[in-house]
C-alpha positions in Angstrom: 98.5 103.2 97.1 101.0 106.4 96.4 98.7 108.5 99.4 99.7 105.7 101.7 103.4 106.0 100.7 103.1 109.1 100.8 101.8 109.4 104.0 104.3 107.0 105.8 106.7 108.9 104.1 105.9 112.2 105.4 104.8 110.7 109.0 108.7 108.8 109.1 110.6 112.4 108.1 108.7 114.9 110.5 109.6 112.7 113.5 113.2 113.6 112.2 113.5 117.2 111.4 113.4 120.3 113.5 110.5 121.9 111.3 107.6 119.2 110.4 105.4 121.7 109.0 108.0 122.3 106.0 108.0 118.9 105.1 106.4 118.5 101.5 106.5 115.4 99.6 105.8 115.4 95.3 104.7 112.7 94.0 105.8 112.0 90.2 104.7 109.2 88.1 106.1 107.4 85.2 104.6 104.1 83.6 106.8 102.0 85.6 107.8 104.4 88.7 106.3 106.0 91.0 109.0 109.1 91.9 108.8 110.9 95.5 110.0 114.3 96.0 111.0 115.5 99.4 111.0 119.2 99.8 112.4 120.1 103.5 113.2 123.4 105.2 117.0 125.0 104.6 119.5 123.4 106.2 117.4 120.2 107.5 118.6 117.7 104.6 121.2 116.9 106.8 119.0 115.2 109.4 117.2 113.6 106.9 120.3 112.2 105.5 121.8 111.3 108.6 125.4 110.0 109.6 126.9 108.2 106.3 123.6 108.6 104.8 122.3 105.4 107.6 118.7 107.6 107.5 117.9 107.6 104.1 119.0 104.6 103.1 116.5 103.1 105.8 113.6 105.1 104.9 114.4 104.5 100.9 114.6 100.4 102.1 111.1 101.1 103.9 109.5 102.5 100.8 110.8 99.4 98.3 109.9 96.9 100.8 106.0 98.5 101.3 106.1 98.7 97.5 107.7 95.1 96.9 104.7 93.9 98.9 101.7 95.9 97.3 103.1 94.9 94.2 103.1 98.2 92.6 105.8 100.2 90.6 108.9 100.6 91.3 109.5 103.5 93.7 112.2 106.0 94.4 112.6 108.7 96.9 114.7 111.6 95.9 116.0 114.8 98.1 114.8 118.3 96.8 116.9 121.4 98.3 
Protein backbone atom coordinates (compact mmCIF):
# COMPACT_ATOMS: atom_id res chain seq x y z
CA UNK A 1 0.00 0.00 0.00
CA UNK A 2 2.78 2.89 0.98
CA UNK A 3 4.85 1.81 -2.58
CA UNK A 4 1.69 2.75 -4.33
CA UNK A 5 1.53 6.11 -2.50
CA UNK A 6 4.54 6.39 -2.95
CA UNK A 7 4.62 5.94 -6.37
CA UNK A 8 1.63 8.27 -7.30
CA UNK A 9 3.31 10.60 -5.25
CA UNK A 10 6.54 10.77 -6.96
CA UNK A 11 4.79 10.21 -10.61
CA UNK A 12 2.26 13.62 -9.55
CA UNK A 13 5.54 15.92 -8.39
CA UNK A 14 8.04 15.05 -11.45
CA UNK A 15 5.34 16.16 -13.87
CA UNK A 16 5.76 19.50 -11.80
CA UNK A 17 9.35 20.36 -11.24
CA UNK A 18 12.12 21.25 -13.59
CA UNK A 19 14.45 18.39 -12.37
CA UNK A 20 12.39 14.86 -11.98
CA UNK A 21 15.37 12.92 -11.38
CA UNK A 22 15.97 14.83 -7.85
CA UNK A 23 12.78 14.01 -6.70
CA UNK A 24 13.07 11.51 -3.62
CA UNK A 25 10.32 10.65 -1.50
CA UNK A 26 10.96 8.91 2.53
CA UNK A 27 8.67 7.10 3.72
CA UNK A 28 8.34 7.09 7.73
CA UNK A 29 6.02 5.02 9.69
CA UNK A 30 4.43 5.39 12.99
CA UNK A 31 1.63 2.92 14.45
CA UNK A 32 -1.06 5.10 13.27
CA UNK A 33 0.71 7.21 10.31
CA UNK A 34 2.30 6.63 7.57
CA UNK A 35 4.70 10.03 7.12
CA UNK A 36 6.10 10.98 3.44
CA UNK A 37 9.08 12.87 2.93
CA UNK A 38 9.62 14.90 -0.16
CA UNK A 39 13.26 15.72 -0.86
CA UNK A 40 13.42 18.06 -4.20
CA UNK A 41 16.27 19.81 -5.87
CA UNK A 42 17.27 23.64 -4.53
CA UNK A 43 15.05 26.01 -5.31
CA UNK A 44 12.10 23.71 -6.86
CA UNK A 45 9.92 23.77 -3.49
CA UNK A 46 8.34 26.52 -4.91
CA UNK A 47 6.77 24.72 -7.83
CA UNK A 48 5.79 22.12 -5.67
CA UNK A 49 4.06 24.52 -3.43
CA UNK A 50 2.57 26.48 -5.98
CA UNK A 51 0.57 29.90 -5.99
CA UNK A 52 -0.96 30.21 -2.24
CA UNK A 53 0.13 26.80 -1.68
CA UNK A 54 -3.18 25.57 -4.37
CA UNK A 55 -0.40 22.57 -5.37
CA UNK A 56 0.16 21.00 -2.34
CA UNK A 57 -2.75 21.22 -0.79
CA UNK A 58 -4.18 19.23 -3.91
CA UNK A 59 -1.68 16.64 -3.93
CA UNK A 60 -1.81 16.33 0.15
CA UNK A 61 -6.02 16.03 -0.55
CA UNK A 62 -5.00 13.25 -3.24
CA UNK A 63 -2.93 11.25 -0.83
CA UNK A 64 -5.94 11.37 2.22
CA UNK A 65 -8.54 10.56 -0.17
CA UNK A 66 -6.38 7.23 -1.84
CA UNK A 67 -5.64 6.50 1.91
CA UNK A 68 -9.40 7.19 3.21
CA UNK A 69 -10.29 4.56 0.59
CA UNK A 70 -7.69 1.71 1.20
CA UNK A 71 -8.51 2.21 4.65
CA UNK A 72 -5.04 2.40 5.86
CA UNK A 73 -3.28 4.93 8.38
CA UNK A 74 -3.47 8.20 8.40
CA UNK A 75 -1.10 9.82 6.01
CA UNK A 76 0.87 13.10 5.74
CA UNK A 77 3.03 14.52 3.20
CA UNK A 78 5.71 16.82 4.45
CA UNK A 79 8.36 19.22 2.37
CA UNK A 80 12.08 18.49 3.03
CA UNK A 81 14.61 21.42 1.85
Amino acid sequence: MENVMKEMLETVIKIIVDSPDEVKIDIVETDNTNIYELHVAEGEVGMVIGKHGKNISAIRTLLSAATAKAGGKRSLLEIIE
